[in-house]
N, C-alpha and C positions, 0 to 999 in steps of 0.2 A: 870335387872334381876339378883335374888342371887342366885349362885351356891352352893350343898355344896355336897362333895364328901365323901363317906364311906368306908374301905376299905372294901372286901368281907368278912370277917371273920366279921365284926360289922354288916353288913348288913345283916348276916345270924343270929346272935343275935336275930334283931327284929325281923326275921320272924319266930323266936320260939316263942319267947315272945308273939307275936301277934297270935300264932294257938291256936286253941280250939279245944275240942272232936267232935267227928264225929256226924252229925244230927241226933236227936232222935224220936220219935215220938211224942215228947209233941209239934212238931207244931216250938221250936227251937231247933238252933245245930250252930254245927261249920264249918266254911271250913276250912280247915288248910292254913298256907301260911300267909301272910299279907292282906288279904283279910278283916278279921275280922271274927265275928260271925255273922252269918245269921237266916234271918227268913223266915220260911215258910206262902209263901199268898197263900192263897187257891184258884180253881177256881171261878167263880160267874161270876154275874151282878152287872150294875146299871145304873141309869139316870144318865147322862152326864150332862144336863141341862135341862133348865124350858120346854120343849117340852116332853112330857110322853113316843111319840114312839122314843125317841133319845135314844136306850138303847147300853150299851156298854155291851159286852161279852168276859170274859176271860174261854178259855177252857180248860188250862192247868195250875195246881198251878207252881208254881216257888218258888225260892229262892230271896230273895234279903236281902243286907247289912244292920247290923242293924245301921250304924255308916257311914256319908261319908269318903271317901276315906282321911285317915290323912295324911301330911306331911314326917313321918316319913315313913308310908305304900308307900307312893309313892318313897319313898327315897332308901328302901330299895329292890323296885321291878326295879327301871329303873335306880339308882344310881346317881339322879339326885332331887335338893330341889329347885324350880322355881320359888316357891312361894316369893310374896314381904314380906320380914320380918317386916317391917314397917304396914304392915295391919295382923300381925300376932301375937301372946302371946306367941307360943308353938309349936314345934313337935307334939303336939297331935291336933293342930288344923286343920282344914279343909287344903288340898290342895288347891290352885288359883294358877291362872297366868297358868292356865294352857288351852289350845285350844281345839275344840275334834276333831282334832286328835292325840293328845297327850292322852287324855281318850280311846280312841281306841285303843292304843296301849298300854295303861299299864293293859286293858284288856288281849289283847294278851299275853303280857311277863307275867302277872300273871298267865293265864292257861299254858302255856308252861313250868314254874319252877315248878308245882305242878302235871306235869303230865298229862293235861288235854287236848282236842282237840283245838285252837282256833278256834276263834268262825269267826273273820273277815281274807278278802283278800283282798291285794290290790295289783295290777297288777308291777314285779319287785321290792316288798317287800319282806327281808325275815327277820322274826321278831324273829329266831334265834338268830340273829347276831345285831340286827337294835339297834343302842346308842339313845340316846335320841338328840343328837344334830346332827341325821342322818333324823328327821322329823322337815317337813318343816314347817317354821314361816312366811305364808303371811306378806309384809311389806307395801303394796300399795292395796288398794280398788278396786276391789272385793277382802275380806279376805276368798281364799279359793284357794285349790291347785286342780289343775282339774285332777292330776291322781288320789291323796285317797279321792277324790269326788263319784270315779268309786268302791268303796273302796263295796264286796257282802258279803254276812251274810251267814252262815251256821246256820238256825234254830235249828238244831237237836244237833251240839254241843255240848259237856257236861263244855266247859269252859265260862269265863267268859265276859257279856257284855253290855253295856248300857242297862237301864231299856227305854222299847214303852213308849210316851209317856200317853198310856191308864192303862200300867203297873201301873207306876208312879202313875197318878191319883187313881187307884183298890189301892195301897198301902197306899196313903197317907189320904186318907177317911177313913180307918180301914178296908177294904174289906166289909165282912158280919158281922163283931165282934157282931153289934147290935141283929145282928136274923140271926142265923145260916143257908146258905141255899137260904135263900129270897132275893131276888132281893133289893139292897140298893136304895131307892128311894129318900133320903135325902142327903148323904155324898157328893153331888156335893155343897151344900148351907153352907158347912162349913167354917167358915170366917180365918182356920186354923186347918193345924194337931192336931191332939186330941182337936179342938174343943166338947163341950155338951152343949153349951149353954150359959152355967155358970161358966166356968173356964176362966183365966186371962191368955190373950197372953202370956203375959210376964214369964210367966213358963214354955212357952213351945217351945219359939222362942227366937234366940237374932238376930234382926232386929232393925230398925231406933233408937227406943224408948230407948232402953238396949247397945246398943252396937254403936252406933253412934257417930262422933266426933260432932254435930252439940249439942248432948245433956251433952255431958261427957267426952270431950276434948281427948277420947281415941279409936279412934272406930276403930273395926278390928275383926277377926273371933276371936271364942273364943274355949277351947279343946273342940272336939265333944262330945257328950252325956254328957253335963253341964246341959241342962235343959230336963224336961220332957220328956219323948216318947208317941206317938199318942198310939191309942188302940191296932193294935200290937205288942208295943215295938220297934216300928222304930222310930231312934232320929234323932233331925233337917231334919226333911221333908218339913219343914217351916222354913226360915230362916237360917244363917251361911253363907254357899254357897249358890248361886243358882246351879243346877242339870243339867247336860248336859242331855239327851234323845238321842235317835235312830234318830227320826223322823226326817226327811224334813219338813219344817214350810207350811202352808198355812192358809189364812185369818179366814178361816172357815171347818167341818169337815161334811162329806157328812150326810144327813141326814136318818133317820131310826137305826135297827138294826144294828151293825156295831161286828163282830167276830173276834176276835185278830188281831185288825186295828195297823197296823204298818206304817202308813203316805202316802203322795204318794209317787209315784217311782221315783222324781224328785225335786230335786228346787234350791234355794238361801240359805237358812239359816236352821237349825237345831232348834230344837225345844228345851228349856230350861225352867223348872220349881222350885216351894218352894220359890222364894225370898232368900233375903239375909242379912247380918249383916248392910247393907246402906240403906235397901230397906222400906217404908212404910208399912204399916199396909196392905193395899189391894193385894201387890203381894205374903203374906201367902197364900190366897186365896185358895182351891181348886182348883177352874175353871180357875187359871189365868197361863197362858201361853205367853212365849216371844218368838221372834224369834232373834236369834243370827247368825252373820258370822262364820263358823266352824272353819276359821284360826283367828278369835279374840278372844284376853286376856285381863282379866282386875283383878283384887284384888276380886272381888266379886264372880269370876266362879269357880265353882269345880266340884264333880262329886261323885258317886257311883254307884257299879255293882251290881248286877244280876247272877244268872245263871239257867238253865232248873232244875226242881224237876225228881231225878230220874236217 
């Protein structure tokens, strides 16, 4: 693992550099902080999959990042760079090598530097204070620590935190972009973020084909927001990192209507979506979901926030 340390007055540099104006009504805005600029998803629907009454519901628009979480962003909120440089270009590239709960918690320290409520607990944590080499790194299988397992959510919140993985999905289909309002009956069949049918991966993701050592002897994340944005305006939602989520993983998702499904209340593994810069063509997918050990790290994981509209 590579360290790399800032003093506070550099660290407080980026996170000018990285603020933007307050949210407007055109649907984007800013958060300040190292967060980035965010975009507004609206509430709605959609099919989930080939089943018609498998409809998902979001009831509340949200915020979410239009950029994963860079290197630098993380550098500068926990004072800590984790990521393997060797699968890295830049400072502006994706975070990896990082766990969630390492994601959890630079949620946290990010709402907490910008004034915001956090959003997670976890019992004899106080994220005040908490260094980054004060959370824990599973070293032996099962990769998970069983107290920030126990780790509860304040929905209502106003700071920042993992995208559901239903969010996730609402966002990276384009929401309603297609027909304002209407239930999206398609955006689960999208072979990839800003898929239309007719547009070439390759513009909109760097995955296996583009960024792979197997193809181009150099493969590693590349700066975020290099290629395309889906419809709207959220970059690598496909590909780069794969995306840490909320969820707890299970096989399969209950069936029917399902209304701001946040996973079960339990399990093994967390849920992780978009694929990544090693990753084949199929794990762009929409629909395609992995399930991950929450204290494993590899070069491929990363992550982006969220937070409540309003």
């Amino acid at each position: 693992m590579n360290k790399v340390l800032l003093p506070l007055a550099a660290c407080a540099v980026i996170i000018l550099l990285m603020g933007c104006s307050n949210p407007t009504g055109s649907g984007r805005g800013g958060a300040p902080g190292s967060s980035g600029s965010m975009v507004l998803v609206p509430a709605g629907s959609f099919q989930r999959d080939s089943e018609t009454a498998n409809v998902s519901v979001i009831t509340q628009p949200f915020w979410i990042a239009r950029h994963e979480v860079t290197r630098a962003q993380f550098l500068a909120v926990m004072g800590t760079d984790p990521s393997f440089q060797s699968n890295s270009t830049s400072l502006s590239d994706p975070v990896q090598f990082v766990h969630w709960y390492h994601a959890i918690a630079f949620c946290n320290k990010l709402s907490l530097s910008e004034g915001r409520t956090p959003v997670y607990s976890v019992p004899g944590i106080d994220f005040d204070v908490l260094a980054f080499d004060d959370i824990p790194v599973p070293m032996t299988a099962p990769l998970n620590n069983a107290v920030w397992d126990t780790v509860a959510i304040d929905w209502n919140a106003d700071g920042y935190r993992l995208p559901t993985a239903t969010e996730w999905m609402w966002a990276a289909m384009g929401a309603d972009s297609a027909s304002r309002g209407a239930v999206n009956l398609t955006g689960y069949l999208k072979d990839f973020p800003g898929d239309d049918g007719t547009n070439d991966v390759d513009d909109f993701a760097w995955y296996w084909r583009n960024a792979d050592p197997l193809r181009n002897g150099s493969g590693s994340t590349r700066p975020a927001g290099t290629r395309l944005p889906n419809e709207l305006g959220i970059y690598d939602m496909g590909g780069n990192v794969i995306e840490w989520c909320w969820d707890w993983y299970s096989d399969s998702l209950p069936a029917g209507e399902l209304s701001d499904y946040r996973g079960p209340a339990t399990g093994a593994d967390r849920v992780s979506r978009g694929g990544s810069w090693g990753d084949w063509h199929d794990r762009l997918r929409i629909t395609h979901r992995d399930d991950r050990e929450p204290g494993g790290r590899n070069g491929y994981v990363g992550f982006r926030v969220v937070r409540r509209f309003g």
